[in-house]
C-alpha positions in Angstrom: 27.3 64.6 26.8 29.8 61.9 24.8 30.3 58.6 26.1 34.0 59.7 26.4 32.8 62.1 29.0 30.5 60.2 30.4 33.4 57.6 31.2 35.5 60.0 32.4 32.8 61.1 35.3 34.3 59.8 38.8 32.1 56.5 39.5 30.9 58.2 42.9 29.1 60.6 40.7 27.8 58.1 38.3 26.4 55.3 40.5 28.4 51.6 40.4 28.1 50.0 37.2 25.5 47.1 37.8 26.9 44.1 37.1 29.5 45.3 39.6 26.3 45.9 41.8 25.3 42.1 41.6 28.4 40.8 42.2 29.2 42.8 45.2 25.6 41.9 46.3 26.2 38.2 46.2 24.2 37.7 43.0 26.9 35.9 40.9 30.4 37.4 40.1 31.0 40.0 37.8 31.5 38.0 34.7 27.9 36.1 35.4 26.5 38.8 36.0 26.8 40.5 33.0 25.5 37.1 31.4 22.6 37.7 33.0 22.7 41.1 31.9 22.4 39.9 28.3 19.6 37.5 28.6 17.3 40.2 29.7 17.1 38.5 32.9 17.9 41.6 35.1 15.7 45.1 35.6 15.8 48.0 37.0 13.1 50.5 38.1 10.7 47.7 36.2 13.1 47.8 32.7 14.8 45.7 31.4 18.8 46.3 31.1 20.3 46.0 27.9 23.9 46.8 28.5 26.0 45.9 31.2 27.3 49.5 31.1 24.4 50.4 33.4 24.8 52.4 36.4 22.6 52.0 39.7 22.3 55.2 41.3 20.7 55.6 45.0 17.3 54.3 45.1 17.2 51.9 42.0 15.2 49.1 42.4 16.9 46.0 40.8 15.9 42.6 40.4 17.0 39.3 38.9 14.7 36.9 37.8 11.7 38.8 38.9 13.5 38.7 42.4 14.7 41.7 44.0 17.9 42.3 45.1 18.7 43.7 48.3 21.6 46.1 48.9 24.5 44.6 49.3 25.8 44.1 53.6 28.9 44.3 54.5 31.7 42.1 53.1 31.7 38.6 55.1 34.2 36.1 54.2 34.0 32.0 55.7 36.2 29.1 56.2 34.3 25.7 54.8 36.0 22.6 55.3 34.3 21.1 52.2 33.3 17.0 52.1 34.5 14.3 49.8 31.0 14.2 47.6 29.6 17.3 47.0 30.4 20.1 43.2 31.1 23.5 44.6 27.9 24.7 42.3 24.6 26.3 43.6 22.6 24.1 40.7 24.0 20.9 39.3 22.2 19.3 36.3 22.4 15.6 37.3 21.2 16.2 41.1 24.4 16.0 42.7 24.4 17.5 46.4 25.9 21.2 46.4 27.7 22.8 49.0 25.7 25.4 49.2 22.4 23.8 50.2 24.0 22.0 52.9 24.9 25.7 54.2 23.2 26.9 57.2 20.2 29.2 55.9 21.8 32.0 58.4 25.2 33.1 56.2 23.3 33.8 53.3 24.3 34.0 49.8 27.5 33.5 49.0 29.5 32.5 46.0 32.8 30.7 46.7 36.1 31.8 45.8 37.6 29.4 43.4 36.3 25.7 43.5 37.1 21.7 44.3 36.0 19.3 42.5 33.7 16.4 43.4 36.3 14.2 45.0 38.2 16.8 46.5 38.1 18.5 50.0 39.3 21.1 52.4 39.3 24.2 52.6 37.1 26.3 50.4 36.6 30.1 50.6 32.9 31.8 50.6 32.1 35.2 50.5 29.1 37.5 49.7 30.6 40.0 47.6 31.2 38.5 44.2 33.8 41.2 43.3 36.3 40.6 46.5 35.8 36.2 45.4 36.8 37.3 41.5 39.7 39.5 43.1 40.9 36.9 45.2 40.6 33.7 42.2 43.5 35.8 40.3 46.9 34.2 39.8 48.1 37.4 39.9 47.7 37.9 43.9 50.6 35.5 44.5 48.6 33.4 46.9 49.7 29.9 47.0 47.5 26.7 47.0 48.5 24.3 49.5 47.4 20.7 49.3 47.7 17.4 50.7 47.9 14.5 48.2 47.4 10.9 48.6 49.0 8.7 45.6 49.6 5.3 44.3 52.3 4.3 42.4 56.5 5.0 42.4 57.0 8.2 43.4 60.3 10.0 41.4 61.4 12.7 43.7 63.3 14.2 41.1 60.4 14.4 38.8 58.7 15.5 41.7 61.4 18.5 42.0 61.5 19.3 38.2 57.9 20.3 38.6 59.4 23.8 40.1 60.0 24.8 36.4 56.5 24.4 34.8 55.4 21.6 32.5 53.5 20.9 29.9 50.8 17.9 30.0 48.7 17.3 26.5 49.1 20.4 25.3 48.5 22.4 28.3 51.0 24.7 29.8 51.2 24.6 33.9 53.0 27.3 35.7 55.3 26.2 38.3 54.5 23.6 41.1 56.2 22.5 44.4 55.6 19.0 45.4 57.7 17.2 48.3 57.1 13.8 49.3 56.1 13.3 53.1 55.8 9.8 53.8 55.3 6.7 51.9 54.5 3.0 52.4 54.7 0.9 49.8 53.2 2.3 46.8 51.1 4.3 48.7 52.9 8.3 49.8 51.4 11.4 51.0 52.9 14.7 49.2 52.8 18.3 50.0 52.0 20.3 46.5 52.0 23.9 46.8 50.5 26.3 43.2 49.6 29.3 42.3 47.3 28.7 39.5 45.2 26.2 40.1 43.8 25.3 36.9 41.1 22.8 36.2 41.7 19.4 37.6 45.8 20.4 37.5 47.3 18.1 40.2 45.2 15.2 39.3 45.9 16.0 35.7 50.0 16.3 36.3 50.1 13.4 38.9 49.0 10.9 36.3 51.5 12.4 33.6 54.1 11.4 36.2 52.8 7.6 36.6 51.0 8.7 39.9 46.6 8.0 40.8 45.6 10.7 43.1 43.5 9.0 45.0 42.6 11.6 47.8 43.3 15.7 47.4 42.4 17.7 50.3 43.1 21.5 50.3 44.8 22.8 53.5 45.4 26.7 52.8 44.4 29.6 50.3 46.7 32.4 50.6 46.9 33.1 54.4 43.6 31.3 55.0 44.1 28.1 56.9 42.0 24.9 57.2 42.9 24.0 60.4 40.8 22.2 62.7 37.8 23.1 61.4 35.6 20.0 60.9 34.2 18.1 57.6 31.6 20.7 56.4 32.2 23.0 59.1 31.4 26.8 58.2 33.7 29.7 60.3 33.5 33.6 59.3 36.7 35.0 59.3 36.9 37.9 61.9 37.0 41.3 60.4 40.2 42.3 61.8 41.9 39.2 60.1 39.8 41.0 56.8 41.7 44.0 57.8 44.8 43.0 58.2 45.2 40.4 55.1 42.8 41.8 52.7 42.5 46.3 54.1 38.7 45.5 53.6 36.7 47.2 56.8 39.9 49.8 57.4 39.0 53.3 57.8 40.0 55.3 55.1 42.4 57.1 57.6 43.8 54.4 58.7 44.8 52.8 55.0 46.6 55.8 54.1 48.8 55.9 56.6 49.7 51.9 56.8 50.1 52.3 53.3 52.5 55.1 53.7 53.9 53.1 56.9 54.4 49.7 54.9 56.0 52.2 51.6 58.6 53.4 54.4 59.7 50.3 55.9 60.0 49.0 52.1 62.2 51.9 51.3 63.8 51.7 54.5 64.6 47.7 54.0 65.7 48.5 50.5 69.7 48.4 49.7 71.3 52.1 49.3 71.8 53.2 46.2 75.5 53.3 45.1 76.6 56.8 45.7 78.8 58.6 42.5 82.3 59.6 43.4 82.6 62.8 43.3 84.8 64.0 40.3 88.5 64.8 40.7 89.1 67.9 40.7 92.1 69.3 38.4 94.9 71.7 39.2 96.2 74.5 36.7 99.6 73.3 37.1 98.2 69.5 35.9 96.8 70.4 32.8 98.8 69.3 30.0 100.9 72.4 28.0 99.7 72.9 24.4 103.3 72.8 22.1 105.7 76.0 21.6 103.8 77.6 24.8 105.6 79.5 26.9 106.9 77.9 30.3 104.4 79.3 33.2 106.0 82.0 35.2 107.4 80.9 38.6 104.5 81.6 41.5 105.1 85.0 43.2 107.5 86.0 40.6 105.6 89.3 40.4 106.5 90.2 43.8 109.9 89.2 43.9 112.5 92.4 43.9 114.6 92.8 41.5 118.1 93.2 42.1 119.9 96.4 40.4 122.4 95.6 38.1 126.5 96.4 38.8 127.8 99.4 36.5 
């Protein structure tokens, strides 16, 4: 069998590819996984893997590190309200404290979807499927960002508002940003910046190209996720019907098809008509244009008209 072949095979058939297997399992996402892959750090059924296009078929044993993996659960996905102090990394080199050892042992592992830096805070997505966290970390989702900003120095609201149309800060191009201004007191002002992105370090990284020191950053929403209430280092699952309903992660395959088909119906229903053709005019015998030296057309009913007899 070619590998063309082989590719072509439904994935049902074939098993899940592995490091797609990891990542939904909680290991590390997909990317990292495959890192893994290639240092020989992952086997399966006692071998070592040597190429991330692997497939785990029912009953593979699998382990990382010499640690084995369990079968992925079902998809869980939390609120955290992370603190001012900690790297959104499960090892850090300098002995920094992580959020995830300040987790309660109970959730699991979990890999977080996106990060804040060490002086940021708010709200910070976990999940233990690696896949559904690269997924959501996209641009191309549409989700937006929203933060609260704390700054010093002379705020420009029209700089502020020129942000909507991208800009480009040492060399590096940032898509576009909306940042209001909600209060200020003396060269102190709170803003509301909303993104898409999120690149390293971006708001910080803008701010100070406009003359402004963040001096507090604390994320409010991801998406439809909100931060709400929920307390400094505070951990809350998100329901499963809120999974459903924002993510269609849980829903019966049933049930998918038809809000899919429901949600393609009220988009063509909400959609404007489509400008209908007139219909072409139609045109008469007696409007078409006589060709030169033709003879004159013959009055109508001139055949049944009787003749009168001529007078000796």
């Amino acid at each position: 069998m070619t590998d063309e072949t082989e590719d072509a095979a439904p994935e049902a058939e074939r098993g899940e590819r592995l490091a797609k297997y990891l990542a939904r399992a909680g290991i590390a996402s997909r990317r990292d996984a495959e890192k893994l892959i290639a240092e020989g750090k992952v086997k399966m059924n006692g071998k070592v893997v040597e190429t991330p296009a692997t497939f785990v078929t029912e009953g593979a044993r699998i382990s990382v590190d010499g640690k084995p993996v369990q079968p992925a659960e079902r998809t869980r996905l939390f609120r955290h309200h992370k603190p001012d102090g900690v790297v959104t990394t499960h090892k850090d080199p300098q002995g920094r404290p992580t959020v995830f050892e300040r987790l309660p042992p109970a959730i699991g592992r979990v890999v977080s979807i996106g990060r804040l830096d060490l002086t940021s805070e708010g709200l910070l997505l976990l999940t233990n499927d690696g896949e559904l966290a690269r997924k959501l970390e996209l641009p191309s989702n549409g989700w937006l960002r929203r933060y609260r900003v704390r700054v010093y120095g002379a705020v420009d609201e029209k700089s502020l508002a020129a942000l909507s149309r991208g800009i480009t800060v040492d060399g590096v191009a940032y898509g576009p940003i909306e940042a209001g201004l909600d209060s200020r007191r003396g060269a102190i002002a709170w803003l509301t910046v909303s993104l898409k992105e999120g690149k390293n370090r971006e708001i910080r990284r803008v701010m100070q190209h406009l003359g402004l020191h963040v001096t507090r950053l604390i994320r409010t929403a991801y998406g439809p996720f909100q931060l709400g209430t929920l307390p400094k280092g505070g951990v809350e699952e998100v329901h499963p019907k809120v999974m459903r309903e924002q993510l269609g992660i849980g829903e019966a395959p049933q049930k998918k098809r038809r809000r899919e088909q429901e949600e393609a119906a009220a988009a063509a229903a909400a959609a404007p008509p489509e400008p209908v053709a007139p219909k072409p005019k139609r045109v008469r015998p007696e409007n078409i244009p006589r060709a030169r030296n033709a003879e004159p057309p013959k009055p109508k009913h001139a055949a049944n008209r009787r003749r009168k007899p001529s007078r000796p």
